[in-house]
N, C-alpha and C positions, 0 to 999 in steps of 0.2 A: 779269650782266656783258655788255658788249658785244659782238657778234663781232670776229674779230679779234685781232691781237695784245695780249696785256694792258699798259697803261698802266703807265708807269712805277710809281708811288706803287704799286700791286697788284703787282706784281713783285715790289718790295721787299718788301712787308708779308707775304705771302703764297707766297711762296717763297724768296728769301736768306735773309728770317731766318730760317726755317724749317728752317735745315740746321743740325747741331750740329757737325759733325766738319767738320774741317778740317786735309789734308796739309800738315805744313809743308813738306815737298819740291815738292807745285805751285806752279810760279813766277806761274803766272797762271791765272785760271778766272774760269768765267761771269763776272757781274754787269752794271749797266749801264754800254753802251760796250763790252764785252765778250763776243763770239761766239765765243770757242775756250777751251779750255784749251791751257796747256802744263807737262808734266812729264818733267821730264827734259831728252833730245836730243828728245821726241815732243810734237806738235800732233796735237788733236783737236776736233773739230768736227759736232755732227747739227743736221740740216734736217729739216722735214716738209712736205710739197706742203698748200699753204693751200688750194686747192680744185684739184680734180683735172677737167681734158677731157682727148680726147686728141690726143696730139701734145705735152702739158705734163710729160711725166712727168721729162725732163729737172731740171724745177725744181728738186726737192729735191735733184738731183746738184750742180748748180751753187750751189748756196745754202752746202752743206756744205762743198763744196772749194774755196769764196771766203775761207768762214769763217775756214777752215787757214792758206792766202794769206795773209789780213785778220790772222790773232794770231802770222803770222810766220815760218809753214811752205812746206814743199814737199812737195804731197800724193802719196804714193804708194801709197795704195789706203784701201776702201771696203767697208763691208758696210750689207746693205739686207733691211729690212722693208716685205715687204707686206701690208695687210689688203684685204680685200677683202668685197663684201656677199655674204651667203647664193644662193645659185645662180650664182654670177657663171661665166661661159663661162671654160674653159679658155683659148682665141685673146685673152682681155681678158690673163690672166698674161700668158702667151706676146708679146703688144703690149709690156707695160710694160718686162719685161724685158729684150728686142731693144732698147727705145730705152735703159734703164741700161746696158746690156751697149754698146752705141755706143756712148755718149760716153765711159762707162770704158775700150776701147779708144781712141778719138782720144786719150784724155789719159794712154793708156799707167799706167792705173790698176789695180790688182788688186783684182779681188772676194773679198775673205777670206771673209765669210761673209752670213751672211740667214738672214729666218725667213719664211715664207709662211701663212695663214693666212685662213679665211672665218668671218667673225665677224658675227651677226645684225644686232648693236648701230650697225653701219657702213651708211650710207648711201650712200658714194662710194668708190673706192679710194684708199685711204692709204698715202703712202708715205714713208716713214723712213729716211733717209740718213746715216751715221755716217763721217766722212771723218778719216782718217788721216796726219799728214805727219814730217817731222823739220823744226829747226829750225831756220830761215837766219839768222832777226835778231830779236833782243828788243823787245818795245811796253817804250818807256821813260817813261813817261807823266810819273812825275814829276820826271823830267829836264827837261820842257816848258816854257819861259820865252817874256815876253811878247814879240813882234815877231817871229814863227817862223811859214813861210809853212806854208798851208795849201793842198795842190794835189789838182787830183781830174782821175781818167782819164774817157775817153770823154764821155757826153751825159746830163744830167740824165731821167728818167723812161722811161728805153728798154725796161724788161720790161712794166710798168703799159701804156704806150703801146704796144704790141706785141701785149700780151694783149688789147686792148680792142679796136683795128683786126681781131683773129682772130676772136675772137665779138661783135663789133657791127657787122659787115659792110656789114649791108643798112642798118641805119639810117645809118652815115656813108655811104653811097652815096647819099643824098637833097642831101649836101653837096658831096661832093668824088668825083673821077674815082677808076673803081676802081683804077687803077695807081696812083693817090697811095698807098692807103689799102695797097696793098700793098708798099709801099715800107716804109710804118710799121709792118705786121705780119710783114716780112722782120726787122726790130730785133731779135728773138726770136734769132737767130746771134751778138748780141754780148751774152749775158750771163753769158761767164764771164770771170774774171780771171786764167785761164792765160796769155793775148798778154803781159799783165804781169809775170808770174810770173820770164819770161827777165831783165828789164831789174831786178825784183829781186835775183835772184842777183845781178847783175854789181853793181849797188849795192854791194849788201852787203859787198863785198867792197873798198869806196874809201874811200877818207880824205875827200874834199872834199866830201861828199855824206852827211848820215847823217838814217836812218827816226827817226824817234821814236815815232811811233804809226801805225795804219793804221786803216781802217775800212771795210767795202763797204756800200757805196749800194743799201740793198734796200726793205723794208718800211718805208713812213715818208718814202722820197725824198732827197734832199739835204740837205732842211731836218731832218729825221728823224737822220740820219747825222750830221751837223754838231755835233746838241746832244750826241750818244751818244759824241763822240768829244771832245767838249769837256769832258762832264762826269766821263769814266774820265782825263783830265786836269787837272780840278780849276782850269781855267782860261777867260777870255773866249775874244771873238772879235769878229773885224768882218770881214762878208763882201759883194763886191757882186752881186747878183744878173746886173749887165749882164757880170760876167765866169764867168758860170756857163755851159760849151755845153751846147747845147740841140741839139736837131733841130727843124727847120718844122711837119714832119710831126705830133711829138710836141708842139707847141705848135698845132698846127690842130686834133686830137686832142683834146685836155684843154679846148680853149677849145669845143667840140660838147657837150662835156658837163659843163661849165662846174666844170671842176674843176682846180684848181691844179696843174700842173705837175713843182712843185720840193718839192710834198709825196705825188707816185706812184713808184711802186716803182721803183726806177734797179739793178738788179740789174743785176751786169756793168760798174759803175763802182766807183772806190776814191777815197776819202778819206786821204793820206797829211799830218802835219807834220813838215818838215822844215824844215834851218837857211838849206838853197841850193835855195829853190824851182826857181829859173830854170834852172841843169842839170838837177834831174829832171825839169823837163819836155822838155830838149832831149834828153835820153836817153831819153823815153819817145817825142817822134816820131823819131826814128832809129828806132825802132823799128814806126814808124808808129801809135805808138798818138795817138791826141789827148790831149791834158794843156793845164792849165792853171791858174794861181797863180789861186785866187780869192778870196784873203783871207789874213787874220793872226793872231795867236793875241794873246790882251792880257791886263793883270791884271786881279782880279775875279771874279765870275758874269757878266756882262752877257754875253748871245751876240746879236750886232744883225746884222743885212741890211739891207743899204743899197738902196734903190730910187730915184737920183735921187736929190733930196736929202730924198726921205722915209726915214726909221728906221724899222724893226718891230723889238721883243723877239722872240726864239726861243723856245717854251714845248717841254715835254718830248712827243713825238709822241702823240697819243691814236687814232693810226689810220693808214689808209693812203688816198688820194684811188681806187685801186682797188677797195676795198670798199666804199667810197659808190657807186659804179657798179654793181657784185656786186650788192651785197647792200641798197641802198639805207636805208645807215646814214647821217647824216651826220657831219661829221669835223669836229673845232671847229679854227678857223685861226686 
Protein backbone atom coordinates (compact mmCIF):
# COMPACT_ATOMS: atom_id res chain seq x y z
CA UNK A 1 0.00 0.00 0.00
CA UNK A 2 0.72 3.36 -0.53
CA UNK A 3 1.80 5.84 2.22
CA UNK A 4 -0.67 7.74 3.18
CA UNK A 5 -4.07 7.93 3.86
CA UNK A 6 -5.83 4.72 2.47
CA UNK A 7 -7.93 5.19 -0.70
CA UNK A 8 -11.32 4.90 -0.59
CA UNK A 9 -12.11 1.37 -2.36
CA UNK A 10 -9.19 -0.06 0.71
CA UNK A 11 -11.19 1.49 3.35
CA UNK A 12 -14.14 -0.08 2.48
CA UNK A 13 -12.97 -3.47 1.69
CA UNK A 14 -10.59 -3.60 4.39
CA UNK A 15 -12.05 -2.01 7.37
CA UNK A 16 -16.12 -1.09 7.30
CA UNK A 17 -16.65 -4.33 6.17
CA UNK A 18 -14.72 -5.74 8.41
CA UNK A 19 -16.75 -4.74 11.55
CA UNK A 20 -19.69 -7.01 12.57
CA UNK A 21 -21.55 -5.23 15.30
CA UNK A 22 -23.20 -2.49 14.88
CA UNK A 23 -25.07 0.00 17.78
CA UNK A 24 -28.34 0.75 16.92
CA UNK A 25 -28.35 3.66 19.19
CA UNK A 26 -25.19 5.43 17.18
CA UNK A 27 -26.92 7.96 15.08
CA UNK A 28 -23.90 8.28 13.12
CA UNK A 29 -20.17 6.81 12.84
CA UNK A 30 -17.01 6.52 10.82
CA UNK A 31 -17.43 5.75 7.11
CA UNK A 32 -16.82 7.71 4.01
CA UNK A 33 -17.48 11.28 4.38
CA UNK A 34 -17.63 10.64 7.91
CA UNK A 35 -14.99 11.74 10.69
CA UNK A 36 -17.01 11.46 13.90
CA UNK A 37 -19.35 9.46 15.47
CA UNK A 38 -22.26 10.37 17.46
CA UNK A 39 -24.16 8.65 20.29
CA UNK A 40 -26.26 9.97 22.16
CA UNK A 41 -26.10 13.81 23.32
CA UNK A 42 -21.92 12.77 22.64
CA UNK A 43 -19.48 13.49 19.39
CA UNK A 44 -16.48 11.84 19.15
CA UNK A 45 -13.69 12.05 17.21
CA UNK A 46 -9.54 10.66 16.90
CA UNK A 47 -6.71 12.03 14.78
CA UNK A 48 -3.24 10.87 14.45
CA UNK A 49 -0.10 13.33 13.44
CA UNK A 50 0.74 11.91 9.81
CA UNK A 51 4.32 12.80 10.29
CA UNK A 52 5.56 14.45 13.19
CA UNK A 53 8.48 17.80 13.40
CA UNK A 54 8.51 20.04 15.95
CA UNK A 55 6.37 22.68 16.51
CA UNK A 56 3.52 20.21 14.65
CA UNK A 57 2.44 18.55 17.42
CA UNK A 58 -0.64 20.68 17.39
CA UNK A 59 -1.91 18.64 14.47
CA UNK A 60 -3.55 15.75 15.64
CA UNK A 61 -5.43 18.30 18.29
CA UNK A 62 -6.83 20.20 15.75
CA UNK A 63 -7.61 17.33 13.34
CA UNK A 64 -9.69 15.71 16.23
CA UNK A 65 -11.59 18.62 17.34
CA UNK A 66 -12.54 19.86 13.66
CA UNK A 67 -13.60 16.27 13.38
CA UNK A 68 -16.37 16.96 16.55
CA UNK A 69 -17.15 20.40 14.92
CA UNK A 70 -17.30 18.72 11.33
CA UNK A 71 -20.11 15.64 12.60
CA UNK A 72 -21.88 18.35 14.64
CA UNK A 73 -20.38 18.81 18.09
CA UNK A 74 -18.98 21.25 20.62
CA UNK A 75 -15.82 19.77 21.88
CA UNK A 76 -15.22 19.77 25.36
CA UNK A 77 -12.35 17.78 26.14
CA UNK A 78 -9.63 15.42 24.94
CA UNK A 79 -7.52 12.44 25.95
CA UNK A 80 -4.10 11.74 24.14
CA UNK A 81 -1.62 9.01 23.32
CA UNK A 82 1.86 9.32 22.89
CA UNK A 83 4.44 6.88 21.58
CA UNK A 84 7.53 7.65 21.24
CA UNK A 85 10.92 5.78 19.95
CA UNK A 86 13.33 3.94 22.32
CA UNK A 87 15.75 6.44 24.18
CA UNK A 88 13.76 9.41 23.34
CA UNK A 89 14.79 12.49 25.88
CA UNK A 90 12.50 13.24 28.56
CA UNK A 91 12.37 17.49 27.32
CA UNK A 92 10.86 15.64 23.54
CA UNK A 93 7.61 14.54 26.09
CA UNK A 94 7.78 17.42 28.05
CA UNK A 95 7.74 19.70 24.27
CA UNK A 96 4.79 17.72 22.91
CA UNK A 97 2.76 17.95 25.84
CA UNK A 98 3.31 21.99 26.60
CA UNK A 99 2.16 22.47 23.05
CA UNK A 100 -1.18 19.76 23.59
CA UNK A 101 -1.71 21.14 26.98
CA UNK A 102 -1.70 24.96 25.06
CA UNK A 103 -3.92 24.68 22.72
CA UNK A 104 -6.29 22.38 24.99
CA UNK A 105 -6.22 25.45 27.28
CA UNK A 106 -6.80 28.26 24.46
CA UNK A 107 -9.89 26.05 23.60
CA UNK A 108 -10.75 25.64 27.08
CA UNK A 109 -10.68 21.83 26.63
CA UNK A 110 -10.08 19.13 29.37
CA UNK A 111 -7.57 16.56 29.26
CA UNK A 112 -9.38 13.47 30.64
CA UNK A 113 -6.89 11.17 30.12
CA UNK A 114 -3.64 9.65 27.98
CA UNK A 115 -1.37 6.98 27.81
CA UNK A 116 2.46 7.56 27.25
CA UNK A 117 4.68 5.13 25.99
CA UNK A 118 8.41 4.27 24.24
CA UNK A 119 7.85 1.69 21.88
CA UNK A 120 11.02 0.25 19.59
CA UNK A 121 8.89 -0.40 16.57
CA UNK A 122 8.30 3.59 16.40
CA UNK A 123 10.53 5.71 14.40
CA UNK A 124 9.00 9.14 14.97
CA UNK A 125 6.81 10.39 17.85
CA UNK A 126 3.18 9.50 17.34
CA UNK A 127 0.47 11.12 18.45
CA UNK A 128 -3.09 10.11 19.00
CA UNK A 129 -5.83 12.49 19.79
CA UNK A 130 -9.33 11.36 20.81
CA UNK A 131 -11.62 14.46 20.99
CA UNK A 132 -14.79 14.70 22.85
CA UNK A 133 -17.99 16.97 22.26
CA UNK A 134 -22.03 17.20 22.78
CA UNK A 135 -24.20 17.64 20.25
CA UNK A 136 -25.34 21.07 18.61
CA UNK A 137 -26.78 19.81 15.18
CA UNK A 138 -27.43 16.59 13.16
CA UNK A 139 -25.44 15.73 9.56
CA UNK A 140 -28.70 15.18 7.75
CA UNK A 141 -27.31 14.03 4.71
CA UNK A 142 -30.27 12.47 3.34
CA UNK A 143 -32.35 15.27 3.69
CA UNK A 144 -29.80 16.75 0.83
CA UNK A 145 -31.79 17.71 -2.38
CA UNK A 146 -30.45 18.96 -5.59
CA UNK A 147 -29.79 23.09 -5.95
CA UNK A 148 -28.46 23.18 -2.13
CA UNK A 149 -25.54 25.70 -1.83
CA UNK A 150 -22.36 24.24 -0.94
CA UNK A 151 -20.19 27.03 1.16
CA UNK A 152 -16.58 26.62 2.57
CA UNK A 153 -14.65 28.73 5.44
CA UNK A 154 -11.45 30.30 5.06
CA UNK A 155 -8.62 29.40 2.16
CA UNK A 156 -8.19 26.27 0.16
CA UNK A 157 -4.68 24.54 1.03
CA UNK A 158 -3.53 26.59 4.35
CA UNK A 159 -2.04 23.48 6.46
CA UNK A 160 -0.31 21.67 3.34
CA UNK A 161 0.85 25.21 2.29
CA UNK A 162 1.93 26.16 5.69
CA UNK A 163 3.72 22.87 6.52
CA UNK A 164 5.75 23.05 3.33
CA UNK A 165 6.88 27.03 3.59
CA UNK A 166 8.09 25.53 7.41
CA UNK A 167 10.33 22.87 6.17
CA UNK A 168 11.20 23.90 2.58
CA UNK A 169 12.50 27.20 3.57
CA UNK A 170 15.74 27.31 1.94
CA UNK A 171 14.57 25.93 -1.19
CA UNK A 172 11.61 28.59 -1.72
CA UNK A 173 14.05 31.26 -0.68
CA UNK A 174 15.84 30.58 -4.22
CA UNK A 175 12.25 31.90 -5.36
CA UNK A 176 10.65 34.27 -3.30
CA UNK A 177 11.43 36.84 -0.35
CA UNK A 178 11.79 35.27 2.97
CA UNK A 179 8.96 37.32 4.43
CA UNK A 180 6.66 36.02 1.55
CA UNK A 181 7.34 32.59 2.55
CA UNK A 182 6.75 33.57 6.11
CA UNK A 183 3.63 34.94 5.61
CA UNK A 184 2.68 31.25 4.06
CA UNK A 185 4.30 29.41 7.00
CA UNK A 186 2.33 31.88 9.67
CA UNK A 187 -1.09 29.91 7.86
CA UNK A 188 -0.19 27.18 10.53
CA UNK A 189 -2.53 29.81 13.16
CA UNK A 190 -5.69 29.12 11.18
CA UNK A 191 -6.18 25.51 11.23
CA UNK A 192 -8.75 25.05 13.63
CA UNK A 193 -12.27 25.44 13.30
CA UNK A 194 -13.14 26.84 16.68
CA UNK A 195 -13.62 30.88 14.99
CA UNK A 196 -16.42 28.72 13.46
CA UNK A 197 -17.51 26.88 16.17
CA UNK A 198 -19.32 30.35 17.66
CA UNK A 199 -21.26 31.20 14.46
CA UNK A 200 -22.35 27.49 14.58
CA UNK A 201 -24.01 27.54 17.70
CA UNK A 202 -25.86 30.73 16.96
CA UNK A 203 -26.92 28.85 13.53
CA UNK A 204 -28.09 26.12 15.05
CA UNK A 205 -30.34 27.69 16.79
CA UNK A 206 -32.32 29.72 13.51
CA UNK A 207 -35.04 28.83 11.41
CA UNK A 208 -33.90 30.60 8.14
CA UNK A 209 -30.64 28.99 8.00
CA UNK A 210 -30.20 25.22 8.31
CA UNK A 211 -26.75 22.70 8.38
CA UNK A 212 -27.29 19.65 6.50
CA UNK A 213 -24.01 18.23 6.36
CA UNK A 214 -20.54 19.56 7.23
CA UNK A 215 -17.22 18.49 6.45
CA UNK A 216 -13.34 19.77 7.24
CA UNK A 217 -11.05 20.45 4.47
CA UNK A 218 -7.92 18.20 5.64
CA UNK A 219 -6.23 15.40 3.95
CA UNK A 220 -7.01 15.37 0.21
CA UNK A 221 -7.67 19.35 0.03
CA UNK A 222 -10.91 20.79 -1.30
CA UNK A 223 -11.22 18.61 -3.90
CA UNK A 224 -10.57 15.60 -1.33
CA UNK A 225 -13.42 17.10 1.01
CA UNK A 226 -15.98 17.79 -1.70
CA UNK A 227 -16.15 14.20 -3.03
CA UNK A 228 -16.35 12.81 0.90
CA UNK A 229 -19.11 15.02 1.52
CA UNK A 230 -20.83 14.50 -1.55
CA UNK A 231 -20.68 10.94 -1.33
CA UNK A 232 -22.05 10.38 2.74
CA UNK A 233 -24.76 12.48 0.79
CA UNK A 234 -25.39 10.19 -2.04
CA UNK A 235 -25.58 13.16 -4.33
CA UNK A 236 -23.75 15.47 -7.29
CA UNK A 237 -22.27 18.54 -7.41
CA UNK A 238 -21.05 21.45 -9.62
CA UNK A 239 -18.34 23.53 -8.16
CA UNK A 240 -16.38 26.60 -9.64
CA UNK A 241 -12.99 26.59 -8.80
CA UNK A 242 -12.72 30.66 -9.59
CA UNK A 243 -15.03 30.80 -6.43
CA UNK A 244 -12.91 28.66 -4.39
CA UNK A 245 -10.42 31.35 -1.75
CA UNK A 246 -7.20 30.62 -2.00
CA UNK A 247 -4.22 32.64 -0.52
CA UNK A 248 -1.35 33.99 -3.29
CA UNK A 249 1.01 32.68 -0.98
CA UNK A 250 -0.54 29.22 -0.95
CA UNK A 251 -0.92 29.40 -4.76
CA UNK A 252 3.00 30.59 -5.24
CA UNK A 253 3.78 27.68 -2.92
CA UNK A 254 2.14 24.76 -4.69
CA UNK A 255 2.93 26.19 -8.27
CA UNK A 256 7.22 25.77 -6.78
CA UNK A 257 6.55 22.48 -6.44
CA UNK A 258 4.25 21.96 -8.98
CA UNK A 259 1.59 20.50 -7.06
CA UNK A 260 -2.09 21.19 -7.08
CA UNK A 261 -3.45 23.44 -4.69
CA UNK A 262 -7.10 22.43 -4.17
CA UNK A 263 -5.81 18.87 -3.72
CA UNK A 264 -3.24 19.84 -0.38
CA UNK A 265 -4.34 19.67 2.93
CA UNK A 266 -6.79 22.66 3.89
CA UNK A 267 -6.95 21.88 7.61
CA UNK A 268 -8.67 24.65 9.35
CA UNK A 269 -11.52 25.06 6.55
CA UNK A 270 -15.11 23.61 6.47
CA UNK A 271 -17.29 22.29 4.03
CA UNK A 272 -20.88 23.08 4.95
CA UNK A 273 -24.51 22.41 2.56
CA UNK A 274 -26.95 24.31 3.24
CA UNK A 275 -30.57 25.68 1.87
CA UNK A 276 -29.37 29.87 2.50
CA UNK A 277 -25.81 29.84 1.33
CA UNK A 278 -25.75 33.69 1.19
CA UNK A 279 -26.65 34.27 5.11
CA UNK A 280 -24.08 31.77 6.22
CA UNK A 281 -21.81 33.33 4.79
CA UNK A 282 -22.79 36.70 5.79
CA UNK A 283 -22.84 35.30 9.32
CA UNK A 284 -19.70 33.89 9.01
CA UNK A 285 -17.91 37.27 8.14
CA UNK A 286 -19.63 39.12 10.90
CA UNK A 287 -17.72 37.03 12.34
CA UNK A 288 -14.89 37.77 10.50
CA UNK A 289 -14.42 34.44 9.15
CA UNK A 290 -13.98 34.36 5.24
CA UNK A 291 -16.83 32.24 3.56
CA UNK A 292 -17.84 31.60 0.56
CA UNK A 293 -20.91 29.91 -1.80
CA UNK A 294 -18.84 27.79 -4.10
CA UNK A 295 -21.17 25.54 -5.67
CA UNK A 296 -24.32 23.32 -5.59
CA UNK A 297 -25.44 20.07 -4.84
CA UNK A 298 -27.35 18.17 -8.06
CA UNK A 299 -28.95 14.83 -8.82
CA UNK A 300 -26.81 11.92 -9.83
CA UNK A 301 -23.10 10.90 -9.01
CA UNK A 302 -21.52 13.45 -11.21
CA UNK A 303 -19.25 15.63 -8.85
CA UNK A 304 -17.65 18.39 -11.76
CA UNK A 305 -15.36 21.52 -11.12
CA UNK A 306 -15.77 23.85 -13.40
CA UNK A 307 -12.50 25.64 -14.72
CA UNK A 308 -13.78 28.24 -17.26
CA UNK A 309 -15.59 26.71 -19.43
CA UNK A 310 -13.56 23.46 -19.06
CA UNK A 311 -15.21 20.33 -16.84
CA UNK A 312 -13.04 17.81 -14.75
CA UNK A 313 -14.98 14.75 -13.08
CA UNK A 314 -13.92 14.53 -9.22
CA UNK A 315 -12.50 10.94 -8.57
CA UNK A 316 -12.40 9.64 -4.93
CA UNK A 317 -8.93 11.12 -3.23
CA UNK A 318 -6.00 8.72 -3.65
CA UNK A 319 -3.65 10.96 -1.68
CA UNK A 320 -2.74 14.29 -0.48
CA UNK A 321 -0.50 16.99 -2.92
CA UNK A 322 1.55 17.07 0.79
CA UNK A 323 3.01 13.70 0.64
CA UNK A 324 3.96 13.89 -2.89
CA UNK A 325 6.25 16.65 -1.52
CA UNK A 326 7.10 14.44 1.88
CA UNK A 327 7.47 11.52 0.79
CA UNK A 328 7.84 11.82 -3.06
CA UNK A 329 4.86 9.59 -3.90
CA UNK A 330 2.97 10.73 -6.63
CA UNK A 331 -0.84 11.50 -6.33
CA UNK A 332 -3.08 10.63 -9.61
CA UNK A 333 -5.18 13.88 -10.52
Amino acid sequence: MRTGRLPEHTFKRSVINTIRYRNKNTAYRTAVGHDGAVFGDMVTAMATTAFYYEGNEMYAVDNAVNNVIASGGEPYGLSVTVLLPEHSEEAVLRKIMGSVSGVASRYELDLFAGHTELVPTVNEPTIVVTAYGKVLFANRHKEISAGMDIVMTKWAGLYGGAILANLKKEELTTRYPKSYIEVAAGYLDNTSLMPELSVLKRISKQEDISIYAAHDVSNGGVFGALWQILSASNKGGQVEVSSIPIKQEIIEVSEFFEINPYMLNGQGSLLIITDNGDALVEAFNEENINAAVIGRTCEGNNRVVKVGEEERFLVAPKGDMLGEVIYGQKVPV
